[in-house]
VMD Tcl script that builds the backbone (N, CA, C; Angstrom):
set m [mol new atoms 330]
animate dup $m
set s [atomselect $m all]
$s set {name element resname resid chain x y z} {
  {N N UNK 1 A -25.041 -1.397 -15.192}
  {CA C UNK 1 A -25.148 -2.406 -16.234}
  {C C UNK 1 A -23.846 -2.502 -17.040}
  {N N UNK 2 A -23.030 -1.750 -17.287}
  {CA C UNK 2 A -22.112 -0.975 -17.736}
  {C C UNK 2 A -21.110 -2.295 -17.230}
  {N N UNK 3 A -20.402 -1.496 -16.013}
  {CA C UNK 3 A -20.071 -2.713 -15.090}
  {C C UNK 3 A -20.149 -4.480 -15.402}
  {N N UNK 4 A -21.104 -4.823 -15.558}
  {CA C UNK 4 A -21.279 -6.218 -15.423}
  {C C UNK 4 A -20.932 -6.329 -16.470}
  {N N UNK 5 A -21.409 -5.697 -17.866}
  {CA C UNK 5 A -21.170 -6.018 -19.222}
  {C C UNK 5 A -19.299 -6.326 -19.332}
  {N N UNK 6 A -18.392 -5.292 -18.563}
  {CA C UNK 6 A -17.195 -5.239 -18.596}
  {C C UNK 6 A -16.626 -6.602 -17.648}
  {N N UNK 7 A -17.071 -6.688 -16.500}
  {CA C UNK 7 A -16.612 -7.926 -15.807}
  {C C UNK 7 A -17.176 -9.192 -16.544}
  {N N UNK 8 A -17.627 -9.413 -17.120}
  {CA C UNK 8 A -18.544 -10.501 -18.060}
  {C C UNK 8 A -17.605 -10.773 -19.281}
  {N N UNK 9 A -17.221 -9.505 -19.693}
  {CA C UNK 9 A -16.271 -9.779 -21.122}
  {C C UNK 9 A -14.464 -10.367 -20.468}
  {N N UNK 10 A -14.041 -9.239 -19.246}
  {CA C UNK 10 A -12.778 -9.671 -19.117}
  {C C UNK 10 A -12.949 -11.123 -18.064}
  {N N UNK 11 A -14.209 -12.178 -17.733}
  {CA C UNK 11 A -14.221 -12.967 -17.272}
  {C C UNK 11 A -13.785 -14.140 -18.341}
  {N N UNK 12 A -14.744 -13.745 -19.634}
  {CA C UNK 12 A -14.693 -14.583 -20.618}
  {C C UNK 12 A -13.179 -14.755 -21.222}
  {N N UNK 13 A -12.174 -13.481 -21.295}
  {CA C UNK 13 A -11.080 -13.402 -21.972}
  {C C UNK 13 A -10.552 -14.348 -21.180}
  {N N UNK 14 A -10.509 -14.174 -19.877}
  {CA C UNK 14 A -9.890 -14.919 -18.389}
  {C C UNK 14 A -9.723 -16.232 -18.335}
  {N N UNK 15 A -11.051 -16.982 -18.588}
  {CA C UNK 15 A -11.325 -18.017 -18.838}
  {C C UNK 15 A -11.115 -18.914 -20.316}
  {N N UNK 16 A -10.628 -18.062 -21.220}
  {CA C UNK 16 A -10.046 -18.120 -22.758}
  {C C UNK 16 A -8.565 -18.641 -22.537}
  {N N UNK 17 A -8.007 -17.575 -21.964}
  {CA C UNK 17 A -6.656 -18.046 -21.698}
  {C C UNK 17 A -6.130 -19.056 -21.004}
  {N N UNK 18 A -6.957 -19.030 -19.372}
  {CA C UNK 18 A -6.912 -20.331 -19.084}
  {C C UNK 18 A -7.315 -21.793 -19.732}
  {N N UNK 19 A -8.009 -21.935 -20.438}
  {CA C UNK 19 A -8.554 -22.799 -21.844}
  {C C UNK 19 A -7.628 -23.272 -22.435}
  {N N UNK 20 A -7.130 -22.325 -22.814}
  {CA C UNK 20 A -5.911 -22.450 -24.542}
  {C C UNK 20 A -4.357 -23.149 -23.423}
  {N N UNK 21 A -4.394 -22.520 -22.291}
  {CA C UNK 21 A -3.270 -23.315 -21.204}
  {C C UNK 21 A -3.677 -24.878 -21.214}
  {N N UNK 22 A -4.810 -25.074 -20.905}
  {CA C UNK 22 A -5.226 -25.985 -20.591}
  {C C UNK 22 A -5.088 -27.298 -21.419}
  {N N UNK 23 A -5.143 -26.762 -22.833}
  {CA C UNK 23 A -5.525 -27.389 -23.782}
  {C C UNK 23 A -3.941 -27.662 -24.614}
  {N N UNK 24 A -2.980 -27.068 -23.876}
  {CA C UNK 24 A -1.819 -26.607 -24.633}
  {C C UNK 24 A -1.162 -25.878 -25.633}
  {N N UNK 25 A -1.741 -25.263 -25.982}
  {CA C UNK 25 A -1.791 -24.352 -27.032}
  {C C UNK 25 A -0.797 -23.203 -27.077}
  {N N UNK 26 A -0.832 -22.816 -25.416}
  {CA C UNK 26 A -0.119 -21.793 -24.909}
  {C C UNK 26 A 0.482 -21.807 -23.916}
  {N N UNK 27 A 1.749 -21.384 -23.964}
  {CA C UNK 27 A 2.490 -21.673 -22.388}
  {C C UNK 27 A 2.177 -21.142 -21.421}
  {N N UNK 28 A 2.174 -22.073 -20.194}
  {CA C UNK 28 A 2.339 -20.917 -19.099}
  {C C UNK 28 A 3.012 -19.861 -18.978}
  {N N UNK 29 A 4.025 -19.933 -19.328}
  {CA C UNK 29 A 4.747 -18.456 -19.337}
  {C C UNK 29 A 4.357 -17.590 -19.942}
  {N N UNK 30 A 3.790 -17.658 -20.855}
  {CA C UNK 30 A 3.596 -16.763 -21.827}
  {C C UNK 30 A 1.750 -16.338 -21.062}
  {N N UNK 31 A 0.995 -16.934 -20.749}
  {CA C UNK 31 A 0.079 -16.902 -20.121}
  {C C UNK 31 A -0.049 -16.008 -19.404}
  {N N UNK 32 A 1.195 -15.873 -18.098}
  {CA C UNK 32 A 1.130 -15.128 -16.607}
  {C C UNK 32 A 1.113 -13.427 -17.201}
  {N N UNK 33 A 1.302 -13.349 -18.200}
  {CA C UNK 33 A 1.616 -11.968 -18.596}
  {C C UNK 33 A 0.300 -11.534 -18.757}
  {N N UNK 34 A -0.656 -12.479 -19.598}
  {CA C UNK 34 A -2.153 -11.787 -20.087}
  {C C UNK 34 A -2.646 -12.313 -18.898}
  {N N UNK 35 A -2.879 -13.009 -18.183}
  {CA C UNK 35 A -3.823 -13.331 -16.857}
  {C C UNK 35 A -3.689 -11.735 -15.972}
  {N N UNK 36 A -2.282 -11.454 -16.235}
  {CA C UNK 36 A -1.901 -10.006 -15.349}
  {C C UNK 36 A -2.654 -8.822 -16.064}
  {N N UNK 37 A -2.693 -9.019 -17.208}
  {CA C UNK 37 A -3.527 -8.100 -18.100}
  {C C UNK 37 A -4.820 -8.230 -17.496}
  {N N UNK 38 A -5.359 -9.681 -17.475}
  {CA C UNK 38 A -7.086 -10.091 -17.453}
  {C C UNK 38 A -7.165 -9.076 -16.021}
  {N N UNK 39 A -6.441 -9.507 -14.888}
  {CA C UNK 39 A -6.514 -9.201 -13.947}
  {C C UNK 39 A -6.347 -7.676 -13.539}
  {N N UNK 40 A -5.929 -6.731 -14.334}
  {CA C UNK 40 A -5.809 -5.554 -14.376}
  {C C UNK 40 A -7.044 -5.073 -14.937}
  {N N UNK 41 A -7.610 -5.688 -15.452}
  {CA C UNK 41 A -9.136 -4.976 -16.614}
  {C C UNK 41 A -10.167 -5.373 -15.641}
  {N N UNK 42 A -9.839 -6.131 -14.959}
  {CA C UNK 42 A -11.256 -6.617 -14.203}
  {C C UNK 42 A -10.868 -5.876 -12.644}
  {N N UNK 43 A -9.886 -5.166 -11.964}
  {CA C UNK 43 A -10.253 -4.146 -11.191}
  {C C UNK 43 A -10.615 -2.705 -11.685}
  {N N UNK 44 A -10.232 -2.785 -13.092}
  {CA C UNK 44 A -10.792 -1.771 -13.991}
  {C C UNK 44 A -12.207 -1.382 -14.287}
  {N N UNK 45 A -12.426 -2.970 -14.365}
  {CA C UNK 45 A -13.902 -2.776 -14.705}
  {C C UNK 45 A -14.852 -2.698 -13.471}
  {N N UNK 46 A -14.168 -3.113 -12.182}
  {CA C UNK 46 A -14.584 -3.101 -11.431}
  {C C UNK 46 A -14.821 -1.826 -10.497}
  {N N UNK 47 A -13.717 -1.129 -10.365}
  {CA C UNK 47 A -13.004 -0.068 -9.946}
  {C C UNK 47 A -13.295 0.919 -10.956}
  {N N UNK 48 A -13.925 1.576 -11.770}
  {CA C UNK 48 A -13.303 2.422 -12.663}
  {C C UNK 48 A -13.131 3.765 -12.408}
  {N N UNK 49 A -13.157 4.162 -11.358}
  {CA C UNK 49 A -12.742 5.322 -10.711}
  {C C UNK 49 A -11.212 5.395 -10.521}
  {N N UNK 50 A -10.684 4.376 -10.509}
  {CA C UNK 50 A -9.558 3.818 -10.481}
  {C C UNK 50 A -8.437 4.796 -11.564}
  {N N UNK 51 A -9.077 4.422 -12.588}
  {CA C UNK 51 A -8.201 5.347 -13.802}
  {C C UNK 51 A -8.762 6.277 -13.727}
  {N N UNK 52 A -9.686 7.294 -13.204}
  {CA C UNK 52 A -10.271 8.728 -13.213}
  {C C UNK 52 A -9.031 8.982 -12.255}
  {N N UNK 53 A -8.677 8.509 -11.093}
  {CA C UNK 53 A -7.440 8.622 -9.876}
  {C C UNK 53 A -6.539 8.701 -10.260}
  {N N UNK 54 A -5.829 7.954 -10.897}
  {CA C UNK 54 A -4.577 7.262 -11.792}
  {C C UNK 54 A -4.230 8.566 -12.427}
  {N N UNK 55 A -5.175 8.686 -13.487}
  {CA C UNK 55 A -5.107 9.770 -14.385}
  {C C UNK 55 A -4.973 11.336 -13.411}
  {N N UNK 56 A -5.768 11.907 -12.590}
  {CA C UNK 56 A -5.545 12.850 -11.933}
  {C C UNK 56 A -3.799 12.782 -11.313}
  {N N UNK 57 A -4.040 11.933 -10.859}
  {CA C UNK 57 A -2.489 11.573 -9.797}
  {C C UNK 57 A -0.860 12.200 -10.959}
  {N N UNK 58 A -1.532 11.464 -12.354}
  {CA C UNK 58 A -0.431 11.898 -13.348}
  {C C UNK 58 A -0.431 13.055 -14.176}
  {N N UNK 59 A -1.538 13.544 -13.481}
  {CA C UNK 59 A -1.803 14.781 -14.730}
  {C C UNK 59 A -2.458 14.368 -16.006}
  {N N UNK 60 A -2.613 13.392 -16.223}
  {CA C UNK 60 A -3.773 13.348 -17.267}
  {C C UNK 60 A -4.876 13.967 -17.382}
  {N N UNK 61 A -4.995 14.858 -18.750}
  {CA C UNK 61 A -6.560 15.577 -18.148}
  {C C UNK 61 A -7.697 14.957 -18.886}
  {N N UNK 62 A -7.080 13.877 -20.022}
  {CA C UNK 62 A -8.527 13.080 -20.343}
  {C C UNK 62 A -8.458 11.619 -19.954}
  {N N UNK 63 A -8.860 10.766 -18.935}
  {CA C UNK 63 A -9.006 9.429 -18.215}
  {C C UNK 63 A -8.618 8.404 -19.154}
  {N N UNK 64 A -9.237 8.208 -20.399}
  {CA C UNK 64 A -9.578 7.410 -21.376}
  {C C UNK 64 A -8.405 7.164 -21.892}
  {N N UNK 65 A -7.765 8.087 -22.368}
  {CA C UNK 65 A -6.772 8.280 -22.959}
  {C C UNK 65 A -5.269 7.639 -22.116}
  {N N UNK 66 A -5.335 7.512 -21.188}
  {CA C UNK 66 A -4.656 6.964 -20.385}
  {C C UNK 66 A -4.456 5.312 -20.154}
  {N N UNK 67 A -5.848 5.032 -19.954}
  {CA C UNK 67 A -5.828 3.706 -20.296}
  {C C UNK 67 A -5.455 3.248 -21.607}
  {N N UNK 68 A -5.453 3.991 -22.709}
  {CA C UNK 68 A -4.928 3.685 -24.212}
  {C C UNK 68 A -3.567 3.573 -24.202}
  {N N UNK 69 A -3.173 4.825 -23.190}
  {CA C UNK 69 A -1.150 4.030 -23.553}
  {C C UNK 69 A -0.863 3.086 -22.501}
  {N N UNK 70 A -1.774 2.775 -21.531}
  {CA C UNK 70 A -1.639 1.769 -20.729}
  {C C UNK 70 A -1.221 0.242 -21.472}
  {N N UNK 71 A -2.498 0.445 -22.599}
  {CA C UNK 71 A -2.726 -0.467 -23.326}
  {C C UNK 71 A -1.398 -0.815 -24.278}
  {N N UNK 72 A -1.501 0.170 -25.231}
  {CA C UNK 72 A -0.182 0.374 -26.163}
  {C C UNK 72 A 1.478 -0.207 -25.661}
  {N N UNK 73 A 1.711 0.366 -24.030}
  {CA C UNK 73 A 2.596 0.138 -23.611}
  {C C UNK 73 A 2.044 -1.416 -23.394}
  {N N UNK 74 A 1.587 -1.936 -22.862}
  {CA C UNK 74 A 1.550 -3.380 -22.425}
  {C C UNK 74 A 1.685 -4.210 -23.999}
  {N N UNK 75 A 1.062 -3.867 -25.032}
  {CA C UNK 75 A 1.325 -4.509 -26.277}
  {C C UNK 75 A 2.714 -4.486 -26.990}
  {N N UNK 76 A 3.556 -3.440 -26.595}
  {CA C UNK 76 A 4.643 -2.989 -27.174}
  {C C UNK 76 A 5.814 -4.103 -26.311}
  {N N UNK 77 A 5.613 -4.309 -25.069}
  {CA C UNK 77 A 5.942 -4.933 -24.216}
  {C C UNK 77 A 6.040 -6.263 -24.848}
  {N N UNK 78 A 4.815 -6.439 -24.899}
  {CA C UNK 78 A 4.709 -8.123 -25.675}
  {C C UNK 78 A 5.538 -8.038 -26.849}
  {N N UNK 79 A 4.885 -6.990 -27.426}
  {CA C UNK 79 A 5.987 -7.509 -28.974}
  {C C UNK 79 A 7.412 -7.810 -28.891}
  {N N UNK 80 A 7.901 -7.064 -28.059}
  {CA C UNK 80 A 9.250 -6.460 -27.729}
  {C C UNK 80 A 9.753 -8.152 -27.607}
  {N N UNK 81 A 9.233 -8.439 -26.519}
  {CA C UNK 81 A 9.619 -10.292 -25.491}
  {C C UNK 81 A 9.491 -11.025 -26.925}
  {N N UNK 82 A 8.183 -11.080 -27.781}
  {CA C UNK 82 A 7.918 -11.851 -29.221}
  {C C UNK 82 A 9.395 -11.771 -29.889}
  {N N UNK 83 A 9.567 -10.486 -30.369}
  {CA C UNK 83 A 10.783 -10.020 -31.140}
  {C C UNK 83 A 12.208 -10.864 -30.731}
  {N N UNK 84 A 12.691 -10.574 -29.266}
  {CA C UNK 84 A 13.317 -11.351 -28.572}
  {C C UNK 84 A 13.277 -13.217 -28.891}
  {N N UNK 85 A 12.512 -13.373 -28.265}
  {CA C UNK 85 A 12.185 -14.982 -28.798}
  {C C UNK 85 A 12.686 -15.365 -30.063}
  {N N UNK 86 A 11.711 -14.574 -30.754}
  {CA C UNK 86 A 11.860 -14.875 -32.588}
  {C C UNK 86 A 13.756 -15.026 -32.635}
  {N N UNK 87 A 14.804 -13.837 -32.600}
  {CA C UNK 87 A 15.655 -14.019 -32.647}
  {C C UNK 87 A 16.321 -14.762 -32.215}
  {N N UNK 88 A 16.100 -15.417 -30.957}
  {CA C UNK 88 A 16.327 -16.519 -30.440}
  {C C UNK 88 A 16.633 -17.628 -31.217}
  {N N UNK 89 A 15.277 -17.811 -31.063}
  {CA C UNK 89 A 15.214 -19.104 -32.242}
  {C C UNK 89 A 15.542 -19.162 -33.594}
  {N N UNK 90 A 15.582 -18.171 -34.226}
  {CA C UNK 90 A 16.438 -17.891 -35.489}
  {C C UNK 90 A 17.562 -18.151 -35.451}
  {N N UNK 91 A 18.755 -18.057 -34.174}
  {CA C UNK 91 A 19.910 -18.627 -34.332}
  {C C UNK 91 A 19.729 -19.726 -33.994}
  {N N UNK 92 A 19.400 -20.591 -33.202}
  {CA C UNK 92 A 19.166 -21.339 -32.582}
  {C C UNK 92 A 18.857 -22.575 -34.126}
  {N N UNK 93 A 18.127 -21.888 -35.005}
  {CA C UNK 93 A 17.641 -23.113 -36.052}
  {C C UNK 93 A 19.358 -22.696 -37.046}
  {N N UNK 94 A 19.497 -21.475 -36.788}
  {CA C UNK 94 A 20.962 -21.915 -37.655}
  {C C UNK 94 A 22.066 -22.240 -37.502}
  {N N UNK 95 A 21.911 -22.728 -35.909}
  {CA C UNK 95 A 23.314 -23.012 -35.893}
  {C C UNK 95 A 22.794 -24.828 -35.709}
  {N N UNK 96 A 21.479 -25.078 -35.762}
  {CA C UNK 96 A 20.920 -26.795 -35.543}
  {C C UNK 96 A 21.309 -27.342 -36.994}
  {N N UNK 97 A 21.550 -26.446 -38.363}
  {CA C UNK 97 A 21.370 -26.230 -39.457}
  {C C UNK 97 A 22.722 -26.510 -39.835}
  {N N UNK 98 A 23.831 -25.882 -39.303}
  {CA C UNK 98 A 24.916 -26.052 -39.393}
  {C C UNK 98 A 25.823 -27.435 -38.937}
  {N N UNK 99 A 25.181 -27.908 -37.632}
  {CA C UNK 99 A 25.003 -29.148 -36.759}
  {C C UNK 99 A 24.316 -30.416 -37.928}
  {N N UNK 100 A 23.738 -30.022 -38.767}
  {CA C UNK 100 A 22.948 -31.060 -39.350}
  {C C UNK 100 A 23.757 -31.361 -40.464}
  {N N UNK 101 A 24.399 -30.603 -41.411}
  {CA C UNK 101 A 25.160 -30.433 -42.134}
  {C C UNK 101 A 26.641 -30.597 -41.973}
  {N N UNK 102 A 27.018 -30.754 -40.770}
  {CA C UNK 102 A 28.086 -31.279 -40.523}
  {C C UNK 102 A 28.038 -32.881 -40.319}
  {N N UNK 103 A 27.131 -33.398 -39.522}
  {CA C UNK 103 A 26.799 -34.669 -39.458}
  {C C UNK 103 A 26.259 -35.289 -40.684}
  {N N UNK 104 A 25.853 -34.667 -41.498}
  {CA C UNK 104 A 25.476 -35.084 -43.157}
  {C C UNK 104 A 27.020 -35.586 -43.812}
  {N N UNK 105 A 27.895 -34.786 -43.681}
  {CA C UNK 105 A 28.861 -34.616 -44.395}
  {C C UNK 105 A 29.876 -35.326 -43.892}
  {N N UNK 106 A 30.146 -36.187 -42.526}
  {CA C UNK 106 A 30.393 -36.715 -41.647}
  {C C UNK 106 A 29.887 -38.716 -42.208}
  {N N UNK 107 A 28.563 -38.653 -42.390}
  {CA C UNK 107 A 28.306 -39.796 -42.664}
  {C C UNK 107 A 28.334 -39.970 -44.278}
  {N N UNK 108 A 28.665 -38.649 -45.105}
  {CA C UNK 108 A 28.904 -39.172 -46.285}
  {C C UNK 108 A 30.057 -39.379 -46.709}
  {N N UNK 109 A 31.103 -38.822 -45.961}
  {CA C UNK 109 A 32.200 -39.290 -45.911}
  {C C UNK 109 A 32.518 -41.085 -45.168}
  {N N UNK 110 A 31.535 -41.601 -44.471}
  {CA C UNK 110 A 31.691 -42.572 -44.296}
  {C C UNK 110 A 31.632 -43.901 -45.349}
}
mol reanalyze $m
mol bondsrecalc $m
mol representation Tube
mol addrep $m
């Protein structure tokens, strides 16, 4: 029961994301990353012997716990790419800023 309850929830997330794509909200790009997530939780949930393996294979001696920095690392990941972006576009608006202000000053001199 366990099982279904878990494939049921990461179906719904699955189908969330594809939604919010759909609807535009969210890029594809930005998408392929959590679909890879969706898609990792749902052989999880499917599989869950999977991380009992995983975890043995690495020496983990508590399962659970494993999937937590699984987790952590995949969020840190995101932030990291977010962080990136953000700076991006932070220059990006100041140098449009600088561009705007030159052409201001350009037509008031006219």
């Amino acid at each position: 029961m366990k099982k279904i309850y878990f494939i049921f929830i990461t179906l719904i997330i699955g189908f969330y994301i594809i939604n919010e794509v759909r609807k535009k909200r969210f890029s594809i790009k930005e998408s392929f990353y959590w679909i890879l997530g969706v898609l990792l939780m749902l052989i999880l949930a499917i599989f869950p012997q999977c991380i009992d393996s995983l975890a043995n294979y690495l020496g983990v001696a508590y399962p659970p716990s494993l999937l937590f920095v699984i987790c952590i690392l995949f969020l840190v990941l995101m932030n990291f790419r977010n962080s990136k972006r953000i700076t991006k576009q932070q220059e990006e608006i100041i140098e449009l800023e600088q561009n705007l202000t030159i052409l201001r000053d350009k037509i008031n001199k006219m």
